[in-house]
Biopython code that builds the backbone (N, CA, C, O; Angstrom):
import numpy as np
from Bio.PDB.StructureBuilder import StructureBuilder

atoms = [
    (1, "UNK", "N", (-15.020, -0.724, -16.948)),
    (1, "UNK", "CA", (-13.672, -0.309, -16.599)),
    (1, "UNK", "C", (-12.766, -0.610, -17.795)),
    (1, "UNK", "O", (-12.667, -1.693, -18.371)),
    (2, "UNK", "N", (-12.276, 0.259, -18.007)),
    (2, "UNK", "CA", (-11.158, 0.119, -19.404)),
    (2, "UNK", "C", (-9.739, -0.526, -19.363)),
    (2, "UNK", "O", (-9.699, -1.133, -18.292)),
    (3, "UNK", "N", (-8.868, -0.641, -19.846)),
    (3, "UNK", "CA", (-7.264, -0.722, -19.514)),
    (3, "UNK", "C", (-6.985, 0.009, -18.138)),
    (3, "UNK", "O", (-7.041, -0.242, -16.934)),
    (4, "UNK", "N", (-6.689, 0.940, -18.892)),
    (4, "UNK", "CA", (-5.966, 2.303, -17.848)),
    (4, "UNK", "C", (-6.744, 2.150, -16.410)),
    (4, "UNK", "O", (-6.159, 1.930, -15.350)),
    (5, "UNK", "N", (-7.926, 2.278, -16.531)),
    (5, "UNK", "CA", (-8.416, 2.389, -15.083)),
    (5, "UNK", "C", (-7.804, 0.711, -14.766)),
    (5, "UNK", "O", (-6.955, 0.528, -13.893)),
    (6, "UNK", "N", (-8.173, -0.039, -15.313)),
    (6, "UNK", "CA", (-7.618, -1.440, -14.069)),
    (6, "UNK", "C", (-6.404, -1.515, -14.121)),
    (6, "UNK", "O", (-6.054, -2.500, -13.471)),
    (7, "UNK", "N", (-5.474, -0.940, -14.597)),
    (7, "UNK", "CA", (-3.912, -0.742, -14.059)),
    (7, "UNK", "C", (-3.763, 0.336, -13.444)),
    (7, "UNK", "O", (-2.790, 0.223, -12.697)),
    (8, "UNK", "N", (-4.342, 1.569, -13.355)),
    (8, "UNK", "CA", (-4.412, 2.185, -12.378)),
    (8, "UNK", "C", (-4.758, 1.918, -10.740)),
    (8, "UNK", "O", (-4.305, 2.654, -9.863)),
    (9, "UNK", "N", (-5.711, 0.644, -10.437)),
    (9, "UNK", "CA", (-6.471, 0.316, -9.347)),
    (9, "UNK", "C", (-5.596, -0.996, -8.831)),
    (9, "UNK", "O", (-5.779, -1.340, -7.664)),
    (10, "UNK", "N", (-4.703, -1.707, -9.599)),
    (10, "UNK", "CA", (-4.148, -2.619, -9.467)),
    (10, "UNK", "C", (-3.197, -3.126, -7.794)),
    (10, "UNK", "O", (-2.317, -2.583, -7.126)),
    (11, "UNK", "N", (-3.707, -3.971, -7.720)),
    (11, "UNK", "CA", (-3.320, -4.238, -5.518)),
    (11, "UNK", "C", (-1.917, -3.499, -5.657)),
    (11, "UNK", "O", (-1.492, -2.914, -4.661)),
    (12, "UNK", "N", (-1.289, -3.490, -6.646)),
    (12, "UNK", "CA", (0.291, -3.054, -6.367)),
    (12, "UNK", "C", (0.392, -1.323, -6.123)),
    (12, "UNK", "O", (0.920, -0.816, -5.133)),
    (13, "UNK", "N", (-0.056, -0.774, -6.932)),
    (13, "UNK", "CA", (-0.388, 0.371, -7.043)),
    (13, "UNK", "C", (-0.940, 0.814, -5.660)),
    (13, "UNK", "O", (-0.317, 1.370, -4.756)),
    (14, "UNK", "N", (-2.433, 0.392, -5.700)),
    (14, "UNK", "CA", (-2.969, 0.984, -4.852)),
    (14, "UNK", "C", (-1.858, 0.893, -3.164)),
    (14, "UNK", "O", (-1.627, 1.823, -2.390)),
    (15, "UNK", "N", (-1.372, -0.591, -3.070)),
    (15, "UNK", "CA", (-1.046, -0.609, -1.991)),
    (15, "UNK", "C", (0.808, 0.757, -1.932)),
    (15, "UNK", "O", (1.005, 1.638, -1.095)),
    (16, "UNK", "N", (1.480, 0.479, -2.782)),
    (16, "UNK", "CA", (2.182, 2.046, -3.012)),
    (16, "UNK", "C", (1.616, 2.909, -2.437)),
    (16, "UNK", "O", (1.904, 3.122, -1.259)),
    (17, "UNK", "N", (0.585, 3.710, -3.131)),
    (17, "UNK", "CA", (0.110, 5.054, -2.659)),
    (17, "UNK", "C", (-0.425, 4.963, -1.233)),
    (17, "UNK", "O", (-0.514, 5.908, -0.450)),
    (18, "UNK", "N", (-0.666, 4.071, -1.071)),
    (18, "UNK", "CA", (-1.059, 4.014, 0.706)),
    (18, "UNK", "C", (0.097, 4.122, 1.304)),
    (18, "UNK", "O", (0.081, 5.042, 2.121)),
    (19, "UNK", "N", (1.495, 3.345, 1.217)),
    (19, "UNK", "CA", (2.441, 3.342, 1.968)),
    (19, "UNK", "C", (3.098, 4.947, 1.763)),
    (19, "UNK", "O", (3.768, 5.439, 2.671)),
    (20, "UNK", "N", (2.890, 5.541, 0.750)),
    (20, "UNK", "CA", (3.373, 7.266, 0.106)),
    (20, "UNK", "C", (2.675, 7.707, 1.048)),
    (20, "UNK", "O", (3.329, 7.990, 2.052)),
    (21, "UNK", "N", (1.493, 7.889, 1.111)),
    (21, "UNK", "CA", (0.460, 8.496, 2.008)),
    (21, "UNK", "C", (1.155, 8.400, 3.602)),
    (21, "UNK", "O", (1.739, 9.360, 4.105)),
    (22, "UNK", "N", (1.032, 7.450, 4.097)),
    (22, "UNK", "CA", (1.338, 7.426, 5.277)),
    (22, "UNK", "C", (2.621, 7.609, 5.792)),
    (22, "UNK", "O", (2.796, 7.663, 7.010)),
    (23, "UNK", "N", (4.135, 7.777, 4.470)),
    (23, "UNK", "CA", (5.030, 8.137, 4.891)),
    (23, "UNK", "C", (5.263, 9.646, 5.116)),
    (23, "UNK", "O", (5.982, 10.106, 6.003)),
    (24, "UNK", "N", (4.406, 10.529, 3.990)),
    (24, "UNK", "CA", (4.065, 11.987, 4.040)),
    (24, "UNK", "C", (3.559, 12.918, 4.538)),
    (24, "UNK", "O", (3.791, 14.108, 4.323)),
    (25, "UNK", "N", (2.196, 12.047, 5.850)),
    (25, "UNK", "CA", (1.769, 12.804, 6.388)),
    (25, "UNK", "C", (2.402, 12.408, 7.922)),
    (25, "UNK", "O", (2.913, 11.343, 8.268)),
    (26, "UNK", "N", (2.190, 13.627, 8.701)),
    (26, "UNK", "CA", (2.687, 13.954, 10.285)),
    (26, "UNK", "C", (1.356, 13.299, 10.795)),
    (26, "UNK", "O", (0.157, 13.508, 10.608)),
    (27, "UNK", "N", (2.118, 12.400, 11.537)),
    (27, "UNK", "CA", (0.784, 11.816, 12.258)),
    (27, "UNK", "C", (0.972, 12.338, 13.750)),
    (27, "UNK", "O", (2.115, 12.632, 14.101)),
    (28, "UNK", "N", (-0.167, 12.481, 14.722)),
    (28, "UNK", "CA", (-0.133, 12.521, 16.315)),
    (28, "UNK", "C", (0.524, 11.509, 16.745)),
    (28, "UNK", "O", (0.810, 10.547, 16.032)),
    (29, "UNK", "N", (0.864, 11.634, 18.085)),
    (29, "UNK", "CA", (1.582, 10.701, 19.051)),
    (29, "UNK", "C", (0.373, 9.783, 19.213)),
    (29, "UNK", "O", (0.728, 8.629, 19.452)),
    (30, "UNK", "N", (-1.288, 9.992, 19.138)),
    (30, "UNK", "CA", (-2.197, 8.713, 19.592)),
    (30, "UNK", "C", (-2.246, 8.068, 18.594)),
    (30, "UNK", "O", (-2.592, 6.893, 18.709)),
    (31, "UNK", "N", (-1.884, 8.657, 17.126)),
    (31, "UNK", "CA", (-2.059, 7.967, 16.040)),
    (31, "UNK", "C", (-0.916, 6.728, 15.194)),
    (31, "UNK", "O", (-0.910, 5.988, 14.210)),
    (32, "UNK", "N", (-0.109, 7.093, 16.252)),
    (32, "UNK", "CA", (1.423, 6.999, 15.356)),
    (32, "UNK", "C", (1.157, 4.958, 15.771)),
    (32, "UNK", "O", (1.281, 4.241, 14.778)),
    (33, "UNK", "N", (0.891, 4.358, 16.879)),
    (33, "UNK", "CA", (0.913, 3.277, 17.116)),
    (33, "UNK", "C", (0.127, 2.290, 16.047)),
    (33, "UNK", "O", (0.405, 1.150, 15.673)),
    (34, "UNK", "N", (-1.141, 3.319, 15.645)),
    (34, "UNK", "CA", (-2.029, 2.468, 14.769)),
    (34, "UNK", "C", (-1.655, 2.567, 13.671)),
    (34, "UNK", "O", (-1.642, 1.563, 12.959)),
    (35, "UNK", "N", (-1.275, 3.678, 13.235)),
    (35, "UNK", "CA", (-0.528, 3.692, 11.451)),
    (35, "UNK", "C", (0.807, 2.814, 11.579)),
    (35, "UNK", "O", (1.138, 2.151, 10.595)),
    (36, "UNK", "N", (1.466, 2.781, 12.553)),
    (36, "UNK", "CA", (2.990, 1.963, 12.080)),
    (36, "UNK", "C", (2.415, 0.645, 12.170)),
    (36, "UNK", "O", (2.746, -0.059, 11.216)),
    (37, "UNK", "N", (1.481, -0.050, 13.208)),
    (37, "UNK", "CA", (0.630, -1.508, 12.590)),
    (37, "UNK", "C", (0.154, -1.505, 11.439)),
    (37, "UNK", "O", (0.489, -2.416, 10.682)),
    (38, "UNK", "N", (-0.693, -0.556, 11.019)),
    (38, "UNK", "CA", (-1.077, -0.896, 9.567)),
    (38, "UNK", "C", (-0.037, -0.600, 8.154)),
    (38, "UNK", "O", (-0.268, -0.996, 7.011)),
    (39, "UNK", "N", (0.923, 0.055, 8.525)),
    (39, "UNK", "CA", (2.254, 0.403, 7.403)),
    (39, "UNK", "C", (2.612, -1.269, 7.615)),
    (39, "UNK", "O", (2.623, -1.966, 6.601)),
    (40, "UNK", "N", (2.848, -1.773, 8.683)),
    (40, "UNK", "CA", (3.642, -3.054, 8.428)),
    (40, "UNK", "C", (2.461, -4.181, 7.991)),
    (40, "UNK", "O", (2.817, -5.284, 7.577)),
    (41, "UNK", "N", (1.384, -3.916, 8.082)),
    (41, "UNK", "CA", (0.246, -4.974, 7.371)),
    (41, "UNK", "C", (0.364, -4.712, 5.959)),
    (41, "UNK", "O", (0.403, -5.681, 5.200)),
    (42, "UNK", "N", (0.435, -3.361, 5.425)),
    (42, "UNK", "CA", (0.536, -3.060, 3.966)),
    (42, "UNK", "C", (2.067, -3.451, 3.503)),
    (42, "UNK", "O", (2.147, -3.872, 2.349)),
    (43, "UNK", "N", (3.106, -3.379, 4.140)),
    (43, "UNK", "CA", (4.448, -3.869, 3.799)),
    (43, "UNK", "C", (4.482, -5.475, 3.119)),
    (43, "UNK", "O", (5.040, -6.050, 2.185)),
    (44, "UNK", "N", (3.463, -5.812, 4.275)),
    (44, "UNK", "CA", (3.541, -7.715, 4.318)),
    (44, "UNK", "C", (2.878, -7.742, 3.093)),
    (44, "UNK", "O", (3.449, -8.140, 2.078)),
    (45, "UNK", "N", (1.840, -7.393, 3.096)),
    (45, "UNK", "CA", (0.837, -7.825, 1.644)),
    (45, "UNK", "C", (1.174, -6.815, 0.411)),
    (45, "UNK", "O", (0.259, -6.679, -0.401)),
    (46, "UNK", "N", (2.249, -6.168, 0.198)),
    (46, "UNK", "CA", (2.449, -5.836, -0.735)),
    (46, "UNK", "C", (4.213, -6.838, -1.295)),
    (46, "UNK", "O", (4.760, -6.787, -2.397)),
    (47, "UNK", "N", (4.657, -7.636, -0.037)),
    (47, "UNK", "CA", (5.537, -8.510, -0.456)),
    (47, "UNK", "C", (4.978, -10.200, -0.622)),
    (47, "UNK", "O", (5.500, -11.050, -1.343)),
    (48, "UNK", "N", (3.871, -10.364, 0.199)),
    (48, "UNK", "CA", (3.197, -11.326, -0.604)),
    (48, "UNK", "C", (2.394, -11.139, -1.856)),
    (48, "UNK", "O", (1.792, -12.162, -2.182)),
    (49, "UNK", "N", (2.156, -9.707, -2.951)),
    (49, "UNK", "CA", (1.872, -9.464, -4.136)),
    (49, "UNK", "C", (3.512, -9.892, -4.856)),
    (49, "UNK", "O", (3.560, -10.596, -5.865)),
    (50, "UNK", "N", (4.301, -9.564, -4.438)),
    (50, "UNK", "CA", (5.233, -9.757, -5.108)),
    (50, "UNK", "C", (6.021, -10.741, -5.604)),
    (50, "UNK", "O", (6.887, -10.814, -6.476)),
    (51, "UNK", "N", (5.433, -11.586, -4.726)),
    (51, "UNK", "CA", (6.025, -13.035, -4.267)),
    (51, "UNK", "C", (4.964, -14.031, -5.242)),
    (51, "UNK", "O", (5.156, -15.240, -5.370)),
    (52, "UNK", "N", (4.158, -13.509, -5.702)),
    (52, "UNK", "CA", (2.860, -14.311, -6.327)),
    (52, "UNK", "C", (3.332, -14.636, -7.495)),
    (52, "UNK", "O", (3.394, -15.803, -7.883)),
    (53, "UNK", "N", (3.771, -13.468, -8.277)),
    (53, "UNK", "CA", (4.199, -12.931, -9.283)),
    (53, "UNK", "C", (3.626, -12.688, -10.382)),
    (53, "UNK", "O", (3.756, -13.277, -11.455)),
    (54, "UNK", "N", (2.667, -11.379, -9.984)),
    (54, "UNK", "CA", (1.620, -10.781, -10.733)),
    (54, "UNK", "C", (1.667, -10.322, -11.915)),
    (54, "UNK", "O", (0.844, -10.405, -12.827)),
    (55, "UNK", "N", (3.185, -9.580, -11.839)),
    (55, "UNK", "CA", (3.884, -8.938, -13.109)),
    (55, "UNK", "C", (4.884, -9.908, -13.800)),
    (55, "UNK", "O", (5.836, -9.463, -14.442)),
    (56, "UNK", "N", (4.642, -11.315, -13.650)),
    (56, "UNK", "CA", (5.396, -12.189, -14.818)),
    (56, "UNK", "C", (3.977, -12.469, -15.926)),
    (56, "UNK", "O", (4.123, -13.112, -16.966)),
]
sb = StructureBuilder()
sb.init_structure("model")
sb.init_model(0)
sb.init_chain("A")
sb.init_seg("    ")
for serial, (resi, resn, name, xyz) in enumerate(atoms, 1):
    if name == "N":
        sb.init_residue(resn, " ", resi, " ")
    sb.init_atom(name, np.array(xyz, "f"), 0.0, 1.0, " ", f" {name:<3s}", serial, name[0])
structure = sb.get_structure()
């Protein structure tokens, strides 16, 4: 794995494009309960990345 790819894959990143993802797509009414639990699991652990302080 080079530079680019491991800052590309990086928990911060990746966890972004998940929260993009799931704000963009139309979810069903059976689905909507389990994605807004897991949006707020990815919320939490992308503010405990932040809180670490990965990018100092």
């Amino acid at each position: 794995m080079n530079d680019t790819d491991a800052r590309l894959w990086h928990p911060w990143l990746r966890i972004n494009r998940v929260l993009r993802v799931m704000l963009q797509t139309r979810w069903s009414a059976e689905a909507r309960p389990r994605v807004k639990a897991e949006f707020t699991k990815a919320l939490a652990l992308r503010s405990q990345i932040r809180r670490a302080g990965r990018f100092n």
